[in-house]
N, C-alpha and C positions, 0 to 999 in steps of 0.2 A: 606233572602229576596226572593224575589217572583222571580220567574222562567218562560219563554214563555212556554206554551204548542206547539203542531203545528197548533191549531187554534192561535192562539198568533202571532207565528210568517209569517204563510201564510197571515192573511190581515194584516200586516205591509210592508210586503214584496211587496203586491201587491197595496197597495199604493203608495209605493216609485217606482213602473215600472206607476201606472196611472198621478203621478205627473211629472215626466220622461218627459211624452207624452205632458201631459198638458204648461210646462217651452220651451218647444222647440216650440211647437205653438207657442206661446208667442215671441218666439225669432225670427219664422221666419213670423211674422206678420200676421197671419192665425188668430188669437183673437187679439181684441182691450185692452184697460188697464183695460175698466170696466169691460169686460168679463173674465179677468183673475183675480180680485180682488180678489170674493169669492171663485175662488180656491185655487189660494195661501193663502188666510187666512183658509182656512181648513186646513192648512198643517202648521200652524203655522208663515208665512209669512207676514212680513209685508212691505209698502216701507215708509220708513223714510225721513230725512230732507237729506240724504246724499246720502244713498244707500238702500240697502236691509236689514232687520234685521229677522233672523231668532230665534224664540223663542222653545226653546227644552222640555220636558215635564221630570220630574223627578217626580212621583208617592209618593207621602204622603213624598216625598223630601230625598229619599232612597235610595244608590248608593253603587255599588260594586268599589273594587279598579281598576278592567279592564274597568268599563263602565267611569269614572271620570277619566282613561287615557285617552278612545279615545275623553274625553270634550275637554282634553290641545292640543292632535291630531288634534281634528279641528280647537283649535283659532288658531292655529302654520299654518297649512294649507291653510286655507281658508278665516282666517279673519285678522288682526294686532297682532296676539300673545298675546290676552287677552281674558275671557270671563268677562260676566255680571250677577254675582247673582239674581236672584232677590226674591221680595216679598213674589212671589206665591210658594218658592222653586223649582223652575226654574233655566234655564240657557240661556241666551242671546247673541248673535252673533250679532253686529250693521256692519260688512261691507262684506255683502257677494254680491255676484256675482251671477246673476240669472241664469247664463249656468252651475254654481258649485254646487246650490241647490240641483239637484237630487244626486247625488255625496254625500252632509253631510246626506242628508237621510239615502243612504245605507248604510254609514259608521255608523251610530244609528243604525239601523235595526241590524246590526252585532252584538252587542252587545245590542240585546233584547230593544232598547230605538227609539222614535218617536218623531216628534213635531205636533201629531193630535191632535186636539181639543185643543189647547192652545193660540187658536186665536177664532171670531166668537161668534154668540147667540146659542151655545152649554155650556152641560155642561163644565168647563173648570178641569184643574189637578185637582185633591183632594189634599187637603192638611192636616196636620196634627202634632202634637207634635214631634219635633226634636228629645228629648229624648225617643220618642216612644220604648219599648221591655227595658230599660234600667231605668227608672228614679223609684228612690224605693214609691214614690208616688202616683203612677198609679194601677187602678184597674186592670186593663191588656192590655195589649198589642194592642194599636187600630186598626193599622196597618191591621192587616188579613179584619176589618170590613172597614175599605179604599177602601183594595183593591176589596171586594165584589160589594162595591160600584164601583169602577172605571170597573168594568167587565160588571155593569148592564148597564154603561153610555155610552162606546165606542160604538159607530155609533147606539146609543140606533133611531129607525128611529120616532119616534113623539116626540125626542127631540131635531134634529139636526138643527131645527128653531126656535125656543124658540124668544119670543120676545125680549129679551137683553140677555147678557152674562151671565151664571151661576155658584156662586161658592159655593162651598161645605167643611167645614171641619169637622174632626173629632178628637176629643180628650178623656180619659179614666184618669182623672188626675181632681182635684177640682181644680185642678192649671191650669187656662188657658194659653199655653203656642202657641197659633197657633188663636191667635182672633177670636175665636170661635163667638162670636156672633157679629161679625161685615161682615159675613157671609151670603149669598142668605140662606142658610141652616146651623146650627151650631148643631151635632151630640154630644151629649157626653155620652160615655158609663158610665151607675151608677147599682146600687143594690139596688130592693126595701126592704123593711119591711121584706119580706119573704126569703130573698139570693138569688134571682133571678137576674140574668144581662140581662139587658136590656136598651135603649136607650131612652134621654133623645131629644127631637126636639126643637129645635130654629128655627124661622125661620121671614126671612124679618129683615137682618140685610146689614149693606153696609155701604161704604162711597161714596166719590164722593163730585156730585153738593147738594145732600142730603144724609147727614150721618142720620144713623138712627142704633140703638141698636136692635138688634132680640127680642120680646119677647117668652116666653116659649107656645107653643104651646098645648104640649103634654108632660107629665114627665116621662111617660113609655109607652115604646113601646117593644112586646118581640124581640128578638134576630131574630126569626124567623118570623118576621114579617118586619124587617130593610128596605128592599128592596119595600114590597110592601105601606111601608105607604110613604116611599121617593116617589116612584109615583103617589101616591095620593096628595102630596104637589107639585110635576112638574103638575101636569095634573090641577089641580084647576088655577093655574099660566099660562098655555097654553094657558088655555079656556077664558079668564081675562085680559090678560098681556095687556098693550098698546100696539100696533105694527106702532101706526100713530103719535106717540112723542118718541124720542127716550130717553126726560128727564126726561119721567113718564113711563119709559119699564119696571123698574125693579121691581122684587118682592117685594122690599119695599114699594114700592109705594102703590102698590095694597093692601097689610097687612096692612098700615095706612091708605087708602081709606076705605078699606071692614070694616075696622076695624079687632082685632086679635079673638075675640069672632069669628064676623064671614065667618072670613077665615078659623078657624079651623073647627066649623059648617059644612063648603061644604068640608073641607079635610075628616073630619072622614064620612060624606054622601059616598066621593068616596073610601075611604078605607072601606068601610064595601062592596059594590060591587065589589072590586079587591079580597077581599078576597074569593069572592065566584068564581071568574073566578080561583083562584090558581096560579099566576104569583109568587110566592117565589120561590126561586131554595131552593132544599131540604136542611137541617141542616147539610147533609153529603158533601154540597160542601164546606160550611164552614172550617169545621174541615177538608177538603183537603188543602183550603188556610192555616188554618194554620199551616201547618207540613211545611211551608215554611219560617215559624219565628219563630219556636224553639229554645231556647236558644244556645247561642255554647256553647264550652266545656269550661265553665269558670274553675280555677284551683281553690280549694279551700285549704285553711291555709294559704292564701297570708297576706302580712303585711298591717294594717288598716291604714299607717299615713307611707307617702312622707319625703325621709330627707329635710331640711329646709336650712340646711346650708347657702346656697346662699339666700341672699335676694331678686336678681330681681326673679329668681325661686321662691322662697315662696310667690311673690307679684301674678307672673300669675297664681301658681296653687289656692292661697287663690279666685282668679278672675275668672278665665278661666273655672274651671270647678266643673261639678256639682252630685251630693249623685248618688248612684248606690246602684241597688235592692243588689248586689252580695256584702258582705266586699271583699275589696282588689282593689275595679274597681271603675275607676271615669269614667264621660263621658265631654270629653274636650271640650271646644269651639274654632276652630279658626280663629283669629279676621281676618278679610277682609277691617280690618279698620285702617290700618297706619297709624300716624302724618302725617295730610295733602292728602293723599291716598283718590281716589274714593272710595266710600262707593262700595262694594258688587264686584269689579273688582279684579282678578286673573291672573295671567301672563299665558302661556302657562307652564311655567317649575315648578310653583306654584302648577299647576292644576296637574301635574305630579308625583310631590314629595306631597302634599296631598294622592294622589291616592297612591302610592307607602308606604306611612307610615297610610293609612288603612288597606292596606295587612297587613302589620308589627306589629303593635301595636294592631287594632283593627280587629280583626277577616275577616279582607275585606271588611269593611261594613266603610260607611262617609254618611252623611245625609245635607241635604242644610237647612238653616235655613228661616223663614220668616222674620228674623232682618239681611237677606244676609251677615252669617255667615256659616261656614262648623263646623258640631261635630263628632268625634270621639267617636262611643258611650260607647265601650267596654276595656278603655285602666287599665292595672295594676298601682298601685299607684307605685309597685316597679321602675316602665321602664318610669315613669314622668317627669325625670330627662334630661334621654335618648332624650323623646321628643320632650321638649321643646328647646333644644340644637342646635336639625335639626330646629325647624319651624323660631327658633329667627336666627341665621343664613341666612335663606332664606328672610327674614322681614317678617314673618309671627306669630312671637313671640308678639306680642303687647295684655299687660295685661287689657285690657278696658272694658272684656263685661258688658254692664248695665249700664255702665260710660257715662258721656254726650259726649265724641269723639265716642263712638258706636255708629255712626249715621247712620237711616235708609235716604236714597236718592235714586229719580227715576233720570232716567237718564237729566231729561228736555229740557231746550235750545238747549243744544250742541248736542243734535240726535233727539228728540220726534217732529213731526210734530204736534202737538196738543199741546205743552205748549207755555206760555205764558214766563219762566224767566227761568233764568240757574239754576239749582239746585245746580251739583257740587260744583265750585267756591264756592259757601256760604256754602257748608260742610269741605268743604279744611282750608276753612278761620277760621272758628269755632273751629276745631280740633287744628291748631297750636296757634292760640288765646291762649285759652287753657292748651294746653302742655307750652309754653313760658310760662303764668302766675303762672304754679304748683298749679292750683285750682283745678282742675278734683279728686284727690284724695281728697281733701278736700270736695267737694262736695256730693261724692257719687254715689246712682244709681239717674240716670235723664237719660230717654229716649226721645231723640231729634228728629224730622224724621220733611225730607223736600219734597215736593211737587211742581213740577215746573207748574201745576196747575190743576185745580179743581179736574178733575179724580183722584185725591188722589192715586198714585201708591205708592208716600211715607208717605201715613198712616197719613199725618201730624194731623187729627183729633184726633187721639189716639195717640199722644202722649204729655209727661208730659209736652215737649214744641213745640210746634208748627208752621213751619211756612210755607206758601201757597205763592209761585209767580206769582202775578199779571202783566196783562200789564195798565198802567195807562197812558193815553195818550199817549201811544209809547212808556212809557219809562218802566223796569223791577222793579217793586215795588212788596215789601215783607210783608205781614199781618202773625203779629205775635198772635199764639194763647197760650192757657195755661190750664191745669189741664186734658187732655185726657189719657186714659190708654185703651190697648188692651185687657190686664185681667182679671182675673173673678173677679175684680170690677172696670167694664167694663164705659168709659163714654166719652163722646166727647169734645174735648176742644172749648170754651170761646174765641172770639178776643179782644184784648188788645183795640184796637185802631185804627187807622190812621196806616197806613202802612211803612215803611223805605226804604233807600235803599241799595244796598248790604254791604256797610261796615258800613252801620248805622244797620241794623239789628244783624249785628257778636257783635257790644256795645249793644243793647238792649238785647239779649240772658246774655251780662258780666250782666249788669243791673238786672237781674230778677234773674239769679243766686247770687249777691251781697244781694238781699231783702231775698230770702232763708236762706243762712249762717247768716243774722242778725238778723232773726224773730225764726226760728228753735230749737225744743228742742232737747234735747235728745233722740237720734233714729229716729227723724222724718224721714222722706225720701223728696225729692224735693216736690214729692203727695201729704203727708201728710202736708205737711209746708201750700202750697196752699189751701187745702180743710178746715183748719182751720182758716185762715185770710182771705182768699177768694181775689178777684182781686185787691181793693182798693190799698192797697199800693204797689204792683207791676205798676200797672197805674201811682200810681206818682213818682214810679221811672222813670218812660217811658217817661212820657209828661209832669212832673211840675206840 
């Protein structure tokens, strides 16, 4: 993984002494609240329904076992002994204390890690394929082309205003495994005709109060052009963006206004004048990032196939984990999602014993998912066993990824000043619904994801099922959707209907799941069931 330089670690460093300065204003009434917003949202700060929530930045969601110790260090420290996965491959603190802020700074700093730009209309983390460096599927390694990206964006200075929020992913796999094009910019590394690698651009994708699918922009872009045709898609968007509506800010907007013909029109107009200024950093800085994701020392003659013996073992590894480039190596998932358990939340001693069986197991190396799950990329099929022993022990053994209790969930009601309904509670209720019924296995993969409202943090558009918390006259009502995928067969879901309430929607989820296992062929998936009967008789299971 990627390494600070001493530029690296100097302006991180002198961040955390200018935010220092800026928190203690604040505290000793020297700035008002709105003069302090924009700072502390530079720094990843937010103030929530309760308290403070500081949101931490994990890079294409890539963690060593020391940096994912000092994670469990701070919820034990500074917050209730828990953190908060989330979406963007993140990490989230909901009770911090504004005089302890500068404090989890330097404790990040310490170990190479920040929460800049993970607030605010900058670019925000880069994100990227979980199994990135590991998955046998992948053209290569995305990860180095992340992080060249994330070099060119930190305190990039005519982007740190940007009319709305900015997000970026990048994937090198036909398998989108990082919602690439639901994405401000969706990156994916490909090879043309000629064996050339090069970069594919998406761009003007998102969810929210308007979901909208990225279309293809450009299908090659060279390697050593990565950086400067990225600018030529910020800088058209700068000069364009709304700055006087904040619900037509985003890039998508604009790419559906200008239309995509011609938004690319004025992007390649300004990428052919970038090229002649020469802002690309040379090919040789490249190939420096990447001497920092060389493979490790995989062993090779290891054994292709896990004893079985145990069944609840052969149920998680059949689940839990997935092909590796190397025979002998899988790359594990682990679930963050218990029977009834917050989706994406981790104990402090969780966050520890992960970290401590990334040393162990996997080369030092854990990765955050954007289904706020942790994988283990590089583990032997032999030591599977080993594994799964410590994480089920801990409650971290739960065989679900892809399962309908794998539920993505933002935090909502119970912390989010901006939502409108609880999210939790209806994933809690879902999960053991569920587990009590002994459908889940019968079901299949079905990806669930809740949303406590509109800003879609929980994805609910993309997923297979959907549901958004509304306030309906005051009261917490739930619109149920259906047929969304994150995927590279990428689509937005469809509303049923009239909306529920919270344990009328947990029966409408049984309900929709019941029309699946009765319509379904062989092999279908929840997806597939859907896209070929289409809504009708899911609706009359709902409403009669």
């Amino acid at each position: 993984m990627y390494q600070y330089d001493k530029y690296d670690q100097t302006m991180v460093d002198a961040r955390v002494a200018e935010f220092r300065d800026q928190a203690q204003r604040r505290l000793d009434g020297k700035i008002t609240e709105d003069q302090f917003k924009p700072l502390r949202l530079m720094n990843g700060l937010y103030l929530q329904l309760h308290a403070y929530m500081l949101r931490v930045a994990v890079p294409y969601g890539t963690l060593s076992g020391a940096q994912m110790h000092v994670l469990g260090d701070i919820a034990d420290k500074y917050d209730r002994g828990y953190g908060h996965f989330t979406t963007r491959q993140n990490i989230q603190y909901n009770w911090i204390k504004l005089e302890e802020a500068g404090d989890i700074l330097a404790d990040l700093a310490a170990v190479e890690m920040h929460a800049i730009q993970t607030s605010g209309n900058c670019i925000r983390n880069i994100s990227s394929d979980h199994y990135a460096g590991a998955a046998a599927d992948e053209l290569v390694d995305p990860r180095p082309y992340a992080e060249l990206l994330r070099q060119w964006s930190s305190f990039h200075p005519e982007f740190s205003y940007l009319p709305r929020k900015f997000k970026i992913a990048v994937i090198a796999s036909n398998t989108d495994r990082a919602a690439m094009r639901l994405h401000d910019i969706g990156v994916q590394i490909v090879q043309n005709a000629a064996g050339e690698i090069g970069c594919a651009f998406y761009v003007g994708g998102g969810m929210g109060r308007t979901p909208m699918i990225a279309p293809l922009i450009r299908d090659f872009v060279p390697l050593d052009q990565l950086i400067t045709y990225s600018e030529a898609c910020l800088r058209v968007y700068n000069r364009y963006g709304r700055r006087d509506n904040k619900y037509k800010a985003r890039i998508k907007i604009l790419v559906h206004e200008l239309g995509a013909a011609e938004y690319t029109r004025q992007v390649e107009e300004e990428f052919a004048l970038l090229l002649q200024q020469g802002i690309e950093p040379p090919l040789a800085e490249l190939e420096r990032i990447k001497t920092f994701f060389a493979d490790p020392a995989f062993k090779p003659g290891l054994p292709i196939e896990a004893d079985r013996s145990n069944a609840d073992f052969a149920l998680w590894r059949d689940r839990n984990t997935h092909p590796h480039k190397h025979a002998g190596y899988v790359s594990v998932t682990i679930s963050l999602k218990p029977v009834g358990g917050i989706p994406g939340d981790a104990s402090a001693d969780q966050i520890r014993l992960m970290a401590a069986l990334a040393t162990d197991f996997s080369f030092d190396e854990c990765r955050v998912t954007h289904a706020q799950n942790i994988v283990l990329p590089h583990v032997e099929l032999g030591r599977l066993n080993d594994l799964w022993q410590q994480l089920a022990a801990a409650g971290l053994g739960t065989p679900n990824l892809d399962q309908i209790d794998d539920i993505i969930a933002c935090p909502g009601l119970d912390y989010c000043s901006l939502a409108n309904a609880r999210s939790i509670p209806v994933a809690q209720k879902i999960s053991k619904r569920f587990a009590e019924s002994g459908k889940g296995a019968e079901i299949g993969q079905l990806k669930l994801k809740i949303s406590g409202c509109i800003n879609a943090c929980g994805h609910h558009h993309a997923g297979h099922i959907g549901i958004l918390g509304v306030d309906k006259k005051g009261t917490e009502n739930y619109q149920l959707s259906l047929g969304g995928s994150e995927a590279e067969d990428c689509s937005l879901g469809k509303i049923t209907g009239p909306g529920f309430d919270e344990d009328g929607i947990v029966l409408a989820v049984e309900k929709v799941t019941d029309v699946y296992l009765a319509q379904r062929t062989d092999g279908e998936r929840f997806l597939d069931t859907y896209r070929r009967i289409g809504m009708d008789s899911f609706k009359e299971a709902l409403y009669g």
